[in-house]
TORVOVO-422655 format. One record per residue: residue in three letters; x, y, z of N, C-alpha, C in turn. Coordinates in pm, whole numbers, plus 50000, padded with zeros to 5 digits. Layout:
<rs>
AlaXYZXYZXYZ
...
</rs>
This chain:
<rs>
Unk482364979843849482294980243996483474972644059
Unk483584960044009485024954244031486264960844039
Unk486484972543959487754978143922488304982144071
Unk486524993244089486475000844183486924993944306
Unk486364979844337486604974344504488094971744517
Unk488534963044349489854962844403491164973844423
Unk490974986544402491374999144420491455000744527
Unk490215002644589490255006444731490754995044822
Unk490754981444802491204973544855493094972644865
Unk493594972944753495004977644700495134994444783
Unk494675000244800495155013444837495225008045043
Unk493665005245062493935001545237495204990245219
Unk495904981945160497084969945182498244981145175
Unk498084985745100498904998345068499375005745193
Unk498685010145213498525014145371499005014045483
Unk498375001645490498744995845651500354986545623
Unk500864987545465502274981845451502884992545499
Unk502435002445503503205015845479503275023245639
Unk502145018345713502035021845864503285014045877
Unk502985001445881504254987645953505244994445935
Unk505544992445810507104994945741507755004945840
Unk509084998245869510035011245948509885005546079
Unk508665002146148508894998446339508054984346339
Unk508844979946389508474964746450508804960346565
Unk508254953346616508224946046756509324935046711
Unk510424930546763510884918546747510874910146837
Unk511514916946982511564904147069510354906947201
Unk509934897647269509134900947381509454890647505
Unk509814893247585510274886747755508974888647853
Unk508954884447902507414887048002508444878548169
Unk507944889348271508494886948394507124885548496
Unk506854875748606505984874448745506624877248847
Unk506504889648941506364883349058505664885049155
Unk505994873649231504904870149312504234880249455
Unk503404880549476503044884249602504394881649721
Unk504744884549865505564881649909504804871849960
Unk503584870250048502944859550075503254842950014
Unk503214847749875503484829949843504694823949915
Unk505374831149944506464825650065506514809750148
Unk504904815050145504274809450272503244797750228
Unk503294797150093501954788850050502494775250057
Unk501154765050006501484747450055501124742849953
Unk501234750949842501314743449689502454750449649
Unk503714739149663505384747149665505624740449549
Unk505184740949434505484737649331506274744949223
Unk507254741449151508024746849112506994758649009
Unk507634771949005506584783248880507424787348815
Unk506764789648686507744793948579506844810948552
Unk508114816548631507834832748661508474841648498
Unk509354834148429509804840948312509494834348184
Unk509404840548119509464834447925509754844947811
Unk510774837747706510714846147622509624844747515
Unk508504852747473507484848247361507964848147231
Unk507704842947149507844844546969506754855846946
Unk507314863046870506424879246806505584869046687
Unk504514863746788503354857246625502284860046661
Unk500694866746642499664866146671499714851246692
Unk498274855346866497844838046931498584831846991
Unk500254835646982500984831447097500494832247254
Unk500424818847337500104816847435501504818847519
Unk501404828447629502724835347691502404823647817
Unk504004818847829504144807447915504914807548022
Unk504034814748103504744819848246503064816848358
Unk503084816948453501794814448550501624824848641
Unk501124835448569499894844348646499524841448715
Unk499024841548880498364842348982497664856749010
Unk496744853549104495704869349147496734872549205
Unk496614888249205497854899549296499454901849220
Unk499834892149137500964890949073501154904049028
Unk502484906149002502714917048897503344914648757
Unk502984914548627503794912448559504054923748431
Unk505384916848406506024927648370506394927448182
Unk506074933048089506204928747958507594938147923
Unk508624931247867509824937447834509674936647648
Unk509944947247584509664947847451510254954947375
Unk511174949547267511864953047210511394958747058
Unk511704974247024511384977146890512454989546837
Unk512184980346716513054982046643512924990946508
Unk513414997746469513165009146323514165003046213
Unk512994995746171513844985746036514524995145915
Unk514185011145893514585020545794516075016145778
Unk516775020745653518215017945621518575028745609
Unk520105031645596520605045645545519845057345533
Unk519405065045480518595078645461517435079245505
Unk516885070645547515495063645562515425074545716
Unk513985075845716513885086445871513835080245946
Unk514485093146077514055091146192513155091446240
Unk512485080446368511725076646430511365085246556
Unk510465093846588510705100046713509105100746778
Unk508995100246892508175098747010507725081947009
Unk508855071847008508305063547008507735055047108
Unk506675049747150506415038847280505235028947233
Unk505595023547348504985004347333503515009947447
Unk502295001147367501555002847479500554984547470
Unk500454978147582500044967147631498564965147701
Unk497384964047598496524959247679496044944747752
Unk495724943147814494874929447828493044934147854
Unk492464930247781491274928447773490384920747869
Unk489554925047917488564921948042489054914048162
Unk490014914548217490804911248265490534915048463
Unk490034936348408489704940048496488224940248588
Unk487684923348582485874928348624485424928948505
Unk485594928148410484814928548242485844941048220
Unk486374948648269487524965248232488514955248168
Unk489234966948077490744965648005491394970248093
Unk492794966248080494034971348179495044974248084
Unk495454991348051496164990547954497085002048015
Unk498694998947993499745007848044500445010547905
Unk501095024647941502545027347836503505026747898
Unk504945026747785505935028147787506455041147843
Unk507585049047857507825059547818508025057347682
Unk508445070747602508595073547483509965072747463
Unk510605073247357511795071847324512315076647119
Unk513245079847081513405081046964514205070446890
Unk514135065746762514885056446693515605059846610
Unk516975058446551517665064446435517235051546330
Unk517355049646232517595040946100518165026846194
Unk517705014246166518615004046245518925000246341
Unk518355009746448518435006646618517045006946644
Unk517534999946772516044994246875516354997347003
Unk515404999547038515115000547251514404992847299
Unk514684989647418514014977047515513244987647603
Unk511934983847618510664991747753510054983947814
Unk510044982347939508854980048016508024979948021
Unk506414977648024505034977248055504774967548187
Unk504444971648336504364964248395502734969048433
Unk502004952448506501004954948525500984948948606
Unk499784950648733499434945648881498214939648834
Unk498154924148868497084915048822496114916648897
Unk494574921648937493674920149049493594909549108
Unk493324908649259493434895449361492204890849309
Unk490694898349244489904893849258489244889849125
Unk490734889549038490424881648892489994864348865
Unk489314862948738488864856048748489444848448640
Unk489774834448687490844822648640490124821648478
Unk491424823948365490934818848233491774822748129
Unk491494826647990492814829847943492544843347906
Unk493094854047892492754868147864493934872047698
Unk492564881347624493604887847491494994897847544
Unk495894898547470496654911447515496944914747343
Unk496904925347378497754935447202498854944747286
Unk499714938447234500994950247184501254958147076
Unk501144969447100501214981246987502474991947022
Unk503094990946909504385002846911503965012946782
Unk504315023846817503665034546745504605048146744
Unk505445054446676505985061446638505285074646539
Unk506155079346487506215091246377507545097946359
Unk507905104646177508355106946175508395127246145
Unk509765130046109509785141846130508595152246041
Unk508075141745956506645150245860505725146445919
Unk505555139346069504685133946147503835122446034
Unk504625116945946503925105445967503775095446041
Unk502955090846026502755080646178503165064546106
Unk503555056546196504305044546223503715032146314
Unk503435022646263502485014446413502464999446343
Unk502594986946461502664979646412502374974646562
Unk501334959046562500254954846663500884937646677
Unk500974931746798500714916546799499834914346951
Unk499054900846892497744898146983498454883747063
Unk498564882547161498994872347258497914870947336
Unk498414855847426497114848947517497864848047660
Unk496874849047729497984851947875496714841347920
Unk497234833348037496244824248111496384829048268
Unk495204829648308495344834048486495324822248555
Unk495494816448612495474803548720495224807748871
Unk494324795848923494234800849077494694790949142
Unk495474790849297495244782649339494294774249410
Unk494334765849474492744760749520492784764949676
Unk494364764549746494224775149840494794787349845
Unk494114798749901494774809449867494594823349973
Unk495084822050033494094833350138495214842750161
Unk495024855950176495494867750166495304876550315
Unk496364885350348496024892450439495904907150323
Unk494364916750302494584926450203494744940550260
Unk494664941350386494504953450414494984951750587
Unk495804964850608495984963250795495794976350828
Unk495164983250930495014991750966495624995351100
Unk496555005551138496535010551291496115025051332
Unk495295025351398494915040851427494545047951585
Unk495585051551640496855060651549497805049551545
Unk499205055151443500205047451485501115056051624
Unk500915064051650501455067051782501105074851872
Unk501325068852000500535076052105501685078152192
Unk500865088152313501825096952406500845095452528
Unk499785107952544499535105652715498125097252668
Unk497565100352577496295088852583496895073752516
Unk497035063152551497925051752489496765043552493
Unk496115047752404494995039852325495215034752181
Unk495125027152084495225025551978494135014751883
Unk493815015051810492695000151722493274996551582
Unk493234986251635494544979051484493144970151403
Unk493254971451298492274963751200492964959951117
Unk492084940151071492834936050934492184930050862
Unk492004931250759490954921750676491554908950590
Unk491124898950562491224891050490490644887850387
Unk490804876250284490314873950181490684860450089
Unk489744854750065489744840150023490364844949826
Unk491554843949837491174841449702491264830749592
Unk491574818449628491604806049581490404798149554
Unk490364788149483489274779049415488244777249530
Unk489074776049638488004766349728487584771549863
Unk486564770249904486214775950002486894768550135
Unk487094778350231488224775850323487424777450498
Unk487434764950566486174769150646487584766050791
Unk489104763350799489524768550934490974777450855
Unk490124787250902491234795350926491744809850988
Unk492954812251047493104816851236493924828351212
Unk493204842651240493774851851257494614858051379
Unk495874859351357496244864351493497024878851468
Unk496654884751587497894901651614498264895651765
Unk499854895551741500844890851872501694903251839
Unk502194908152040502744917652040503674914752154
Unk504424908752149504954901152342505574910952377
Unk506004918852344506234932352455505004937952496
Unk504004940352384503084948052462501894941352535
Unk502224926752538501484915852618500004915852549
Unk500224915552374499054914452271499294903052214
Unk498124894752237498134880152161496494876752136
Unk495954879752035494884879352029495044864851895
Unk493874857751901494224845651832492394841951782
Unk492334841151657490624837651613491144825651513
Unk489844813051552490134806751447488884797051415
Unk488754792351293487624784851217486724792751176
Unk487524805351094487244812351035486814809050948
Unk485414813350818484674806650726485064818050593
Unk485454813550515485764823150392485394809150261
Unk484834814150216483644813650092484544819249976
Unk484454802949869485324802749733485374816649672
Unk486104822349638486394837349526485694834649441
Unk485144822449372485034819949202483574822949229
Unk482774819449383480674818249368481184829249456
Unk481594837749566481164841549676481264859849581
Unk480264860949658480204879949663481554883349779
Unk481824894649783482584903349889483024904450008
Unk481684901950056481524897650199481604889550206
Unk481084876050149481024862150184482534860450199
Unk483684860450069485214857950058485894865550211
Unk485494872750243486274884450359486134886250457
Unk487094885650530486764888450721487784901250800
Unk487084906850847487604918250920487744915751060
Unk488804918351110488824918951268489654928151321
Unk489234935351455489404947151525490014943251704
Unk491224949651688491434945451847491644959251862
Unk491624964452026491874975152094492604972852184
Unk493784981052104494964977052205495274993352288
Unk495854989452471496055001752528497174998952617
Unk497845006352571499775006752632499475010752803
Unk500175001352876500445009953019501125019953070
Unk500565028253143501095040653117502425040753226
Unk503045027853261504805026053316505455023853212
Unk504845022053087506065013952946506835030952915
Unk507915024652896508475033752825508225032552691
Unk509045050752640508485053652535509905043252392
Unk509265044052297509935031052218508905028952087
Unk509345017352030508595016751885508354998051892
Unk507044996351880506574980451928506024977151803
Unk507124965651769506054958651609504844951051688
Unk504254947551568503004941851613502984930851513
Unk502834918051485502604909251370500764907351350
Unk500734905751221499214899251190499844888151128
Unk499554875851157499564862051122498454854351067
Unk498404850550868497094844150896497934830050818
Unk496564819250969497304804650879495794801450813
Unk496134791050750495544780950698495644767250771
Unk494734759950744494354747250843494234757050989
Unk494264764551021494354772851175496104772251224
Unk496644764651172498194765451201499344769751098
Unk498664762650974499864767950891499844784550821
Unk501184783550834501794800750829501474805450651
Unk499994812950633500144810650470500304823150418
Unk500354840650534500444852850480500794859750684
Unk501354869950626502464880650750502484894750703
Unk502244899550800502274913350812502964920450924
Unk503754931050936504124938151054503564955651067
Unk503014958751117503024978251180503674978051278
Unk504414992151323504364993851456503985003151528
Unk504055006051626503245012551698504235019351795
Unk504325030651771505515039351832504555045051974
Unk505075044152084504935053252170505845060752278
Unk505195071252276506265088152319505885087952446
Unk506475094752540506055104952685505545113752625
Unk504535113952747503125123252799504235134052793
Unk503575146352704504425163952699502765166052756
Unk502775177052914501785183552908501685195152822
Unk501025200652793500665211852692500545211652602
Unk501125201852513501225194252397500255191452324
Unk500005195952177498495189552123498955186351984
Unk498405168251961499285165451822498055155851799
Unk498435163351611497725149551535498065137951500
Unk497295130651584497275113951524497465109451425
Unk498875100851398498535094251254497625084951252
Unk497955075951106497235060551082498275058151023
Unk498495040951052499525032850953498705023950895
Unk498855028250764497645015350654498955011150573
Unk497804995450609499224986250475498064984150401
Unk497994982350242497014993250178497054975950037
Unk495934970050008496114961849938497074958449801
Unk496734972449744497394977349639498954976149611
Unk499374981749719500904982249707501564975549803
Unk500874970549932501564967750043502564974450104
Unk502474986450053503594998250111502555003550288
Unk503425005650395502435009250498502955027950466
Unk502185035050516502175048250492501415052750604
Unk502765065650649502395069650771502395084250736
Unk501535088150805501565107050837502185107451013
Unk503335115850958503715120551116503075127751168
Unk502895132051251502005139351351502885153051373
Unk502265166851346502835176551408502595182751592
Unk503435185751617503145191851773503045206151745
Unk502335213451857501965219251847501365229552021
Unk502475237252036502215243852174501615249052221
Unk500745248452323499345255552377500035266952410
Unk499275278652363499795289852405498985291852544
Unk499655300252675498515305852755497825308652708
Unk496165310652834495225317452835495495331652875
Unk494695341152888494735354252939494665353653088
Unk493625343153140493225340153260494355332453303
Unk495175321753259496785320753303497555329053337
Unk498065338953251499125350153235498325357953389
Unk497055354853401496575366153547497025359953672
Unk496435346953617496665339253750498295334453799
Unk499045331953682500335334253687501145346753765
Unk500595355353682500825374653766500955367153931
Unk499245370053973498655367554076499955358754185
Unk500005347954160501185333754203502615341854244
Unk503125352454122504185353854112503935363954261
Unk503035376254266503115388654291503135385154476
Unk502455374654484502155369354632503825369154733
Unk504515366154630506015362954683507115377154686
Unk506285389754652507085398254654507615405454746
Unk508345418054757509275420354903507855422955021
Unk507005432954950505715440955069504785427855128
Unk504735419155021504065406955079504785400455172
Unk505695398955142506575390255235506495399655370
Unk506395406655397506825416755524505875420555611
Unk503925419055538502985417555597502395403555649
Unk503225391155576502915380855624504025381255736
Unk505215383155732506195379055835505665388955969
Unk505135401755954504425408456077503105401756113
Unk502575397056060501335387156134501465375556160
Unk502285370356142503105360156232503935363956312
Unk504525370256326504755378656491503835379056563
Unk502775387256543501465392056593500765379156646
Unk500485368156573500055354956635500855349156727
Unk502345350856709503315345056788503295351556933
Unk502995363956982502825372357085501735368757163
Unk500715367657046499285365657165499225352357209
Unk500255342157125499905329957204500955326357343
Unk501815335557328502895336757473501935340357565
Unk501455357357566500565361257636499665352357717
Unk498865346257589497645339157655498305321457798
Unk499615321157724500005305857775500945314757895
Unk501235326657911501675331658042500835335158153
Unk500065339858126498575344758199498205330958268
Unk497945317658144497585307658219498245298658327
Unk499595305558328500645299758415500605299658506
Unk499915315258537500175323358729499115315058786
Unk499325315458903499295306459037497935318059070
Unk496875312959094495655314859130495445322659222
</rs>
């Protein structure tokens, strides 16, 4: 029975020498960056946004993750084959981190790429950290995986430790809404923005504002209550607020930023946002769809739909009544109105001569 285990044991070493052999991971770089917000934060402490790692299982990657971050894994692999030895083709890197997402994996690829005997390529894996992750250290595996031209397959794995960190203050502007972003004869508009605690500690002043000094918008909230990220549910961490803003209808037409400002302590400047809010002249006849400008948590990209126009055609009952308007002014009309105004003009001589004569 012995013979037997160590057979099969010798054949799987066998194996997985034989997967490795040919592609390896050698070098790995890892890049952060930050939200643009941290700009603005009051823990200005120096961060170490880059590192190069050592390719060893359990390496702890020594750079500081924050919620919202993006980071970026740069990874180098290499096709150790010599001289005659095959080519490497469809090769790519793929990067998980493990529960990372809410208890979910977060796992991206490379593109693909081919290797000759002795050369290596550098790839990317970048990943967007959730705002609403939770501070600790998370697994990652790197796996590069190839084949060659008899499609054998090629693969070789390293397990690293990534640590998330929060700060203890942290508050976010995640979402802005304007709807529409542009108006014409109705100059109505409702701008929405939400917030969100995402730091250690619960944060009980802090002051939302949308200022618009051209469009004489200064709306200002503050001792705002947002509830720690680490105990609070959804709602508790988050605050929404809604102003209704309406252009006067003397402004000219033009394009009006608008700022959302949120501080911390109620004064300090800790996240910024801009939309704007385009408005046109009133076209009568005119019928157009409304955009929305969303600045969108995810990407912070704002994204607009332009609005098409779109010309009222007449009615039937126009084109009559139009006729009608036009036909009133023509030569025969003109010639029965200009004879009955004669006709009135006569009888009122008449009547004011008659009343003249002497009794």
């Amino acid at each position: 029975m012995k013979p037997i285990v160590f057979a099969l044991v010798f054949i799987l070493l066998t194996a997985s020498a034989a997967l490795a052999r040919g592609l390896e991971i050698t070098e790995i770089d890892v890049n952060v960056d930050y939200d643009e917000a941290y700009t603005y934060r009051v823990e200005n402490r120096d961060r170490i946004n880059s590192a190069s790692v050592p390719v060893a299982n359990n390496t702890k990657i020594g750079v500081d993750v924050l919620p919202g971050s993006n980071v970026t894994f740069t990874v180098r692999v290499e096709n150790t084959f010599q001289g005659e030895d095959p080519d490497l083709r469809g090769v790519f890197a793929t990067v998980t981190i493990e529960d990372i997402d809410d208890g979910a994996d977060l796992d991206e690829e490379s593109i693909d790429f081919d290797l000759e005997p002795g050369n290596d390529n550098r790839v990317d894996v970048k990943f967007p950290i959730p705002l609403d992750v939770d501070a600790g250290t998370y697994n990652v595996i790197m796996e590069a995986e190839g084949e060659d031209r008899n499609e054998t397959s090629y693969k070789t794995e390293v397990r690293l430790k990534l640590e998330v960190k929060k700060q203890s203050h942290d508050i976010r502007i995640t979402k802005v809404l304007l709807n529409p972003s542009i108006v014409d004869c109705d100059r109505k508009a409702k701008l929405t923005a939400e917030i969100v605690n995402a730091g250690s500690n619960a944060e009980n002043q802090v002051a939302l504002e949308f200022k618009a000094t051209s469009l004489g918008v200064n709306s200002y909230d503050k001792d705002i209550f947002l509830e720690s990220s680490d105990e609070a549910s959804e709602e508790e961490k988050t605050h929404t607020k809604t102003l209704n803003i309406e252009v006067p209808s003397f402004f000219k037409a033009g394009t009006f930023p608008i700022l959302i400002n949120l501080y911390w302590k109620n004064f300090v400047l800790f996240d910024q946002k801009t939309v704007n809010l385009a408005v046109r002249d009133c076209i009568a006849g005119a019928v157009k769809t409304q955009p929305k400008q969303e600045l969108k948590k995810e990407t912070g990209a704002v994204t607009v739909t332009q609005p098409k126009e779109e010309i009222k055609e007449p009615t039937a009952e126009e084109l009559i009544t139009s006729s009608q308007e036009i036909s009133i002014l023509s030569p025969p009309m003109l010639a029965i109105l200009l004879g009955g105004f004669v006709v009135v003009m006569l009888a009122v001589l008449i009547v004011i001569g008659y009343m003249a004569k002497p009794q």
